[in-house]
C-alpha positions as CSV (number, residue, x, y, z in Angstrom):
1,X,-74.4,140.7,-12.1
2,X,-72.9,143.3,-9.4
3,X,-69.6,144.9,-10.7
4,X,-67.2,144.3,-8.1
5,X,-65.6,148.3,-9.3
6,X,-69.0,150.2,-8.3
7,X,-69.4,147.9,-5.0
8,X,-65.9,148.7,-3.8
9,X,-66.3,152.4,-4.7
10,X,-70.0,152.9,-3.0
11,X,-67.7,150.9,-0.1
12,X,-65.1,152.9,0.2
13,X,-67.7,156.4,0.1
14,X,-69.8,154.7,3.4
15,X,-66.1,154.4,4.8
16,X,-65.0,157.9,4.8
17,X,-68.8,158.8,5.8
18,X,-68.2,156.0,8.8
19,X,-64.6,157.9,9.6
20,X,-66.2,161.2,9.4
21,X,-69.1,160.0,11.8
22,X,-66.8,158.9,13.9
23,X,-64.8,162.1,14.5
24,X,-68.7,164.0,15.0
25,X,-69.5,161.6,17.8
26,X,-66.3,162.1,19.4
27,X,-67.0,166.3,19.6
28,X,-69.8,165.7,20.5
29,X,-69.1,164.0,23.4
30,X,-66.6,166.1,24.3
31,X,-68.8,169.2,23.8
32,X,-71.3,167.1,26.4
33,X,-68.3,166.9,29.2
34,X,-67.3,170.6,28.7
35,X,-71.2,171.0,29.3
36,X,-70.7,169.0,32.2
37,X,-67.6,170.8,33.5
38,X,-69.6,174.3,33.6
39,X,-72.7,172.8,35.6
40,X,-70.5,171.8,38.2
41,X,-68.5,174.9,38.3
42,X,-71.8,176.9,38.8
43,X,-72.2,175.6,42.2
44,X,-76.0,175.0,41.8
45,X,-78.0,171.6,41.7
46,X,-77.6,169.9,38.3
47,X,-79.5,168.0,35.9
48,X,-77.7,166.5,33.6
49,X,-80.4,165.1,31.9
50,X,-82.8,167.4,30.4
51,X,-86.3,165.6,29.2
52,X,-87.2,169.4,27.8
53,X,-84.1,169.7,25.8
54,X,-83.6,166.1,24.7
55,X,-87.7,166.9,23.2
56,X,-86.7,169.3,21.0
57,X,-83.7,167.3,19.4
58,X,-86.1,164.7,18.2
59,X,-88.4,167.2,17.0
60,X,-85.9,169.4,15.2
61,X,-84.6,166.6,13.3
62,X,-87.8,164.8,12.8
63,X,-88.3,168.2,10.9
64,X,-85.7,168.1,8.8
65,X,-85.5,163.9,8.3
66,X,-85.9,163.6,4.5
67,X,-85.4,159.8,4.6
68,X,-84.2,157.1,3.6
69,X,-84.3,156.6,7.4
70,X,-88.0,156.2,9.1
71,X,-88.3,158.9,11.9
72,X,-88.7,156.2,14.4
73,X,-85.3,154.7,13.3
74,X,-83.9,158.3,13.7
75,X,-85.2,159.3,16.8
76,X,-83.9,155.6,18.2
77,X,-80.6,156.1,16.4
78,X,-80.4,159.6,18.3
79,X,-81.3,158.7,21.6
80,X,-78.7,155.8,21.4
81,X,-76.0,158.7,20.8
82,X,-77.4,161.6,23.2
83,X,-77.6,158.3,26.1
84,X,-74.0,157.3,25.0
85,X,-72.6,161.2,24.9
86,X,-74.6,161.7,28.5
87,X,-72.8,158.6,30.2
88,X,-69.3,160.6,29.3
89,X,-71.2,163.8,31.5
90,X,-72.5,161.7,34.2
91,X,-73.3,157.6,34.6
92,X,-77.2,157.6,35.3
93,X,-78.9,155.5,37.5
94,X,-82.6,154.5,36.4
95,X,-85.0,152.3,38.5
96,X,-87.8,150.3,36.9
97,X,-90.3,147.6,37.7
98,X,-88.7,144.7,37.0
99,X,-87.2,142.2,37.2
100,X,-84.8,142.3,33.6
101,X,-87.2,141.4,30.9
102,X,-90.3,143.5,31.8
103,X,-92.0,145.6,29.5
104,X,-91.0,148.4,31.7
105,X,-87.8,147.7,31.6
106,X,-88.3,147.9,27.6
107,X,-89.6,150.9,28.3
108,X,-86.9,152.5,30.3
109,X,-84.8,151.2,27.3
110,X,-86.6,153.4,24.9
111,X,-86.9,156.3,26.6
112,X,-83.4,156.6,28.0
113,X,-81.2,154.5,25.6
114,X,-79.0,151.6,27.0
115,X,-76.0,153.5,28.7
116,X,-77.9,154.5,32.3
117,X,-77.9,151.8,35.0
118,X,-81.0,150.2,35.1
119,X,-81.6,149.7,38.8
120,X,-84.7,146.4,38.9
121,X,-87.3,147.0,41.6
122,X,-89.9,144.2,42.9
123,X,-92.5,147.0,43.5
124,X,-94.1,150.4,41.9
125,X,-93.7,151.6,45.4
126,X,-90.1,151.4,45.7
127,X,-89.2,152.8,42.4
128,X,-91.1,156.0,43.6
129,X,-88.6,155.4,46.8
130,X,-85.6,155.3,45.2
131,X,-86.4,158.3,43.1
132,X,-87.3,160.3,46.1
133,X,-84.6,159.1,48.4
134,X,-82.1,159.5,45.6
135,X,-80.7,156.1,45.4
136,X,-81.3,156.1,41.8
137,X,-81.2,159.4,39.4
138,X,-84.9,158.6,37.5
139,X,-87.5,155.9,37.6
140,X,-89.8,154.5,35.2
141,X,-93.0,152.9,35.9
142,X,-96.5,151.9,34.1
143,X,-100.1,154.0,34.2
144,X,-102.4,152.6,32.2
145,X,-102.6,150.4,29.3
146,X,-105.1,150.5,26.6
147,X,-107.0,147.2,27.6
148,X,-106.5,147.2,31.2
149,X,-106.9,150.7,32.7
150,X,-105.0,152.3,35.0
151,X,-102.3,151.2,37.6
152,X,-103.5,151.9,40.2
153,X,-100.3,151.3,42.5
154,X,-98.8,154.0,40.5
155,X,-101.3,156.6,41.5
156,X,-101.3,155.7,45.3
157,X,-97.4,156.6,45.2
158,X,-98.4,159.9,43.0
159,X,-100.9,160.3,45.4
160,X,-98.5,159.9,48.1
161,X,-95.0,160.6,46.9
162,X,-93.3,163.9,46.2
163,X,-91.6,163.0,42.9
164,X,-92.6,164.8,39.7
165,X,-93.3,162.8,36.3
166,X,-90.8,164.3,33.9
167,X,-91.2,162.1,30.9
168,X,-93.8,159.8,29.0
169,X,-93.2,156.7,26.7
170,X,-95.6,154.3,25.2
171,X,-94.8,150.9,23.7
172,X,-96.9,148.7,21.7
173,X,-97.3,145.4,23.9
174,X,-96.7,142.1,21.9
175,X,-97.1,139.2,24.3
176,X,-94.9,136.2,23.2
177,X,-95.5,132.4,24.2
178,X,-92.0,130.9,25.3
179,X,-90.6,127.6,26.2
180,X,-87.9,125.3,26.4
181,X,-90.2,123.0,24.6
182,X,-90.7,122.8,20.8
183,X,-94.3,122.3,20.6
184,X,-97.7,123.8,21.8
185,X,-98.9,120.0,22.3
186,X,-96.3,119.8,25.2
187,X,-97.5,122.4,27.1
188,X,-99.5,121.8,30.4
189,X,-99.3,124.8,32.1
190,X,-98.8,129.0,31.2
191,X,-97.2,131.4,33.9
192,X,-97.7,135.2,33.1
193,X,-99.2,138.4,35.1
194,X,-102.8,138.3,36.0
195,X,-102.5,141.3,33.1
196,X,-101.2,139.1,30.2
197,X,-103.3,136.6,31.1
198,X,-106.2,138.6,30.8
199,X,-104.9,140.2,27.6
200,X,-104.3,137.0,26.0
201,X,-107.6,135.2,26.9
202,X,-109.3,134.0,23.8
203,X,-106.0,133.3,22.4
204,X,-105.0,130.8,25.5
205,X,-109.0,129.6,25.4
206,X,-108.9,128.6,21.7
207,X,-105.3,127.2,21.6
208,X,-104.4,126.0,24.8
209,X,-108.0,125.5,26.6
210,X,-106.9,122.5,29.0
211,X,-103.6,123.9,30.4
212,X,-103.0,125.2,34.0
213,X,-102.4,129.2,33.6
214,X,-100.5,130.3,36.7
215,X,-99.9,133.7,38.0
216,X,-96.8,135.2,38.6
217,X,-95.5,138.9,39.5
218,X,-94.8,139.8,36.4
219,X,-94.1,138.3,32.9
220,X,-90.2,138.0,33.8
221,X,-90.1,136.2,36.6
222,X,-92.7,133.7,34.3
223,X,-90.3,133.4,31.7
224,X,-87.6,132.4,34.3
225,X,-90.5,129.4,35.8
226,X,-90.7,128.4,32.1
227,X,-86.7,128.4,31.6
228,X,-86.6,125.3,34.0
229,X,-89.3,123.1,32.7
230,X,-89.8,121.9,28.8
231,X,-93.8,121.6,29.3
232,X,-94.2,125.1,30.9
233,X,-94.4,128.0,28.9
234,X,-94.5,131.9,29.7
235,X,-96.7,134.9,28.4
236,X,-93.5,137.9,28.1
237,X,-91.7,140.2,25.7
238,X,-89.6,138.9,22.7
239,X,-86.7,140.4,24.5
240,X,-87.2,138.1,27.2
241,X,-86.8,135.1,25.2
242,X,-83.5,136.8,24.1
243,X,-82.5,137.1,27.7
244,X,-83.7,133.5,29.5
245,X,-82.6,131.6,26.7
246,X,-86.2,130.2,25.5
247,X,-88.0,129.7,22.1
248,X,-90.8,131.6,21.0
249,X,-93.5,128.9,20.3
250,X,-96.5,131.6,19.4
251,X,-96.1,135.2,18.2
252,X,-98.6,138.3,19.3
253,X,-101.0,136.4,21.1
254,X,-102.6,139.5,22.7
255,X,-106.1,139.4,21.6
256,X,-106.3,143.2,20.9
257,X,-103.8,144.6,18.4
258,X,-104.0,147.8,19.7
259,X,-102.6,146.6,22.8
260,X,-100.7,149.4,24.6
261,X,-99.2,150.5,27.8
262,X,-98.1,154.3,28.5
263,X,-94.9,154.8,31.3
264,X,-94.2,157.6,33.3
265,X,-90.8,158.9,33.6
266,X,-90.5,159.6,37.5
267,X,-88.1,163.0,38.5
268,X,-87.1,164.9,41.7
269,X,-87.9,168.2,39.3
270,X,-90.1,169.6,37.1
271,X,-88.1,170.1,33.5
272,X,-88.6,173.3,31.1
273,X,-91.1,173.9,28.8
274,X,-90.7,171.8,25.8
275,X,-93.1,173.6,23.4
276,X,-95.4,170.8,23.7
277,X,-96.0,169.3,26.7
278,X,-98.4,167.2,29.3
279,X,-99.4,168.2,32.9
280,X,-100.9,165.7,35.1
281,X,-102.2,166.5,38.2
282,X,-104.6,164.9,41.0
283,X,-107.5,166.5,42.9
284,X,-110.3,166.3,45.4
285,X,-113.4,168.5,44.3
286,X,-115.4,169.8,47.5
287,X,-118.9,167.9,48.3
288,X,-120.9,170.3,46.7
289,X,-123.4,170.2,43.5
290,X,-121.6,170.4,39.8
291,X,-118.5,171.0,41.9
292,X,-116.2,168.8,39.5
293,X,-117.8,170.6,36.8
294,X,-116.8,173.6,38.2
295,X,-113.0,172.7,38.6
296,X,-112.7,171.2,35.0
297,X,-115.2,174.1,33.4
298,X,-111.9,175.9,34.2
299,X,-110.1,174.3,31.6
300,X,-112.3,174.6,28.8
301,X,-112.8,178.2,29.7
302,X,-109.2,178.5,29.4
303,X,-108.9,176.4,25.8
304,X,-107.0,173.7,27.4
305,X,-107.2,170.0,26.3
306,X,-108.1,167.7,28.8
307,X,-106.4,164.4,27.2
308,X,-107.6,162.1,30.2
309,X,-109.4,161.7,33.4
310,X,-109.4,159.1,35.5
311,X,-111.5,159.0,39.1
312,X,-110.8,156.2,42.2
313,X,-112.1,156.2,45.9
314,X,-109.9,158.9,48.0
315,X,-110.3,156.1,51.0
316,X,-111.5,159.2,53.3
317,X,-115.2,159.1,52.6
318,X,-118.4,156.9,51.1
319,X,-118.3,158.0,47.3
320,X,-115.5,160.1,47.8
321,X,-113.0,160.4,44.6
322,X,-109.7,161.7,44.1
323,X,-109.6,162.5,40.3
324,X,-106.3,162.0,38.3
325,X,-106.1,164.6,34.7
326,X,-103.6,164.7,32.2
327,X,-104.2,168.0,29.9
328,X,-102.4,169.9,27.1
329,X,-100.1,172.7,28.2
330,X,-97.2,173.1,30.9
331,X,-97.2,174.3,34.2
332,X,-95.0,177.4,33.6
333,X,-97.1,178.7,30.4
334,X,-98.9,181.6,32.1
335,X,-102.5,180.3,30.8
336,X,-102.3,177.0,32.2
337,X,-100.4,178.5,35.5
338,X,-103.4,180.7,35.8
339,X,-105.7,178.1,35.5
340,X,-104.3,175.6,37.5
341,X,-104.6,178.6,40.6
342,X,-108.1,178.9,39.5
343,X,-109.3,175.2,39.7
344,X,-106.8,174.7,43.2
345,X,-109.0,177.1,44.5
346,X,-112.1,175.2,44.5
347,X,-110.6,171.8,45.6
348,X,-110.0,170.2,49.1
349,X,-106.7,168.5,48.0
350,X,-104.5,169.3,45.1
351,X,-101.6,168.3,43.9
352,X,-99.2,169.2,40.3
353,X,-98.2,165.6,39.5
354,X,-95.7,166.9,37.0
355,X,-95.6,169.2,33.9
356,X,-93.2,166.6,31.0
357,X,-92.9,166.3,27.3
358,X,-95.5,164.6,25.4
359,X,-93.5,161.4,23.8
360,X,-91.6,161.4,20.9
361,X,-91.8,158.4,19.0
């Protein structure tokens, strides 16, 4: 049996360690206007949000994170703080593909914390507007997922925008089965994104193999079909039962387990160097023999890690290919600087997509 002495005294220690937390947020947050006060005194464009900086937080203290706490509840603890401390410097606007509900607005969630304005958009395309236009501060949109492939919508406006990716985040995708109903047997017909639905496949074959499957724009806007009708059910995110007031009839009904989907964080500038950092950029080899050997022979000549490739038609030409890489290194470390002059050298079109932190989970 507890004694009700060594509760109340363990109690009364976590509420002088509450009190004293409480007077370390409030310093810090002033300490984050006073930073705030000097960038606008110095006349020059700001950033008040600094992916580089914000990098090397989490990595410090996943350093010196001795436990209890996991270092993914630290680093989501942390960001929660260096989002709330930033709002007090400057309220953020964020744009996402949305609607409210998506995985990328989950994603925008993660990587920014929940004090910025998230800012919904109905298309990649005008996320990448409002970034470059300046209607919203950032943007967040998907790339590729693990089972799909690339989005290709998001590397047309890379292609074709001016906006850097600053920032990375990756989420593990559970797909959810939602209703106002109680019971699979009441379900006639599935709305979800052409994506889920593919994802989910032999799950929806097996357990629901008679039922209409409809597709929508994206998972969201299905779980807001299902809202209104007990015998329709949606393919989305747990938070979106949380948010359009439906049941979750069937958990993780992806078919892969390793079902993920990697964001960009979309800038007007390219941050500092982090210390460990991802360049992206996009190119068009000339129409020569071994000439895209050539360009990324460059790279391994330099002892830089290619981490992805990814080739689709240019539009210009039969079996003509712009090529999107992701490698190891940032633009302003000399080596990769060099080699990035090297391999622009030998291509028809080029184009630095970005220089960002690599992730920090």
């Amino acid at each position: 049996m507890v004694k009700e002495n060594q509760l109340s005294s363990l109690r009364d220690e976590i509420d002088k360690i509450d009190d004293t937390l409480l007077n370390l947020l409030s310093e810090r947050a002033a300490l984050t206007q006073e930073v705030g006060r000097l960038k606008k005194d110095s006349g020059s464009a700001v950033e008040y949000y600094r992916p580089d900086r914000e990098a090397k937080i989490m990595r410090r203290l996943k350093g010196a994170n001795n436990g209890p706490l996991t270092d993914e509840s630290l680093v989501h603890l942390m960001r929660e703080v260096i989002s709330a401390c930033l709002s007090c410097e400057k309220a953020l606007s964020v744009a996402y593909l949305g609607p409210e509900g998506t995985y990328t607005h989950g994603a925008m969630r993660k990587h920014f914390g929940s004090f910025p304005e998230g800012v919904p958009c109905h298309e990649i395309s005008q996320v990448f507007r409002h970034v470059e236009g300046g209607i919203s501060d950032y943007g967040v949109v998907p790339i590729e997922n693990s089972v799909g492939g690339s989005v290709n919508q998001t590397l047309d406006s890379l292609s074709a925008g001016n906006v850097k990716i600053i920032g990375e985040v990756t989420i593990p995708i559970k797909h959810q089965l939602l209703s106002k109903g109680k019971d699979l047997s009441q379900i006639t017909k599935v709305f979800a994104h052409e994506q889920a639905l593919m994802q989910c496949s032999s799950w929806l074959r097996e357990n629901l193999g008679s039922v209409e499957l409809i597709r929508t724009s994206s998972n969201a806007l299905a779980a807001t079909k299902a809202k209104g009708d007990s015998q329709a059910a949606a393919i989305a995110g747990a938070e979106a039962a949380k948010i359009y007031g439906l049941e979750v009839l069937a958990k993780n009904i992806e078919d892969s387990v390793r079902n993920s989907t990697r964001f960009i964080v979309l800038g007007r500038e390219v941050p500092n160097t982090s210390g460990s950092d991802r360049t992206s950029i996009m190119f068009s080899a000339s129409d020569e023999a071994g000439s895209l050997y050539g360009v990324l022979g460059i790279l391994a000549n330099a002892d830089i890690s290619m981490s992805r490739i990814e080739s689709k038609p240019s539009g210009e030409g039969l079996w003509d290919y712009t090529f999107f890489v992701d490698f190891l290194g940032h633009f302003y470390d000399p080596v990769v600087s060099e080699a990035i002059s090297k391999m622009r050298a030998k291509c028809r079109i080029f184009k630095v997509l970005g220089s960002y932190p690599i992730s920090v989970n």
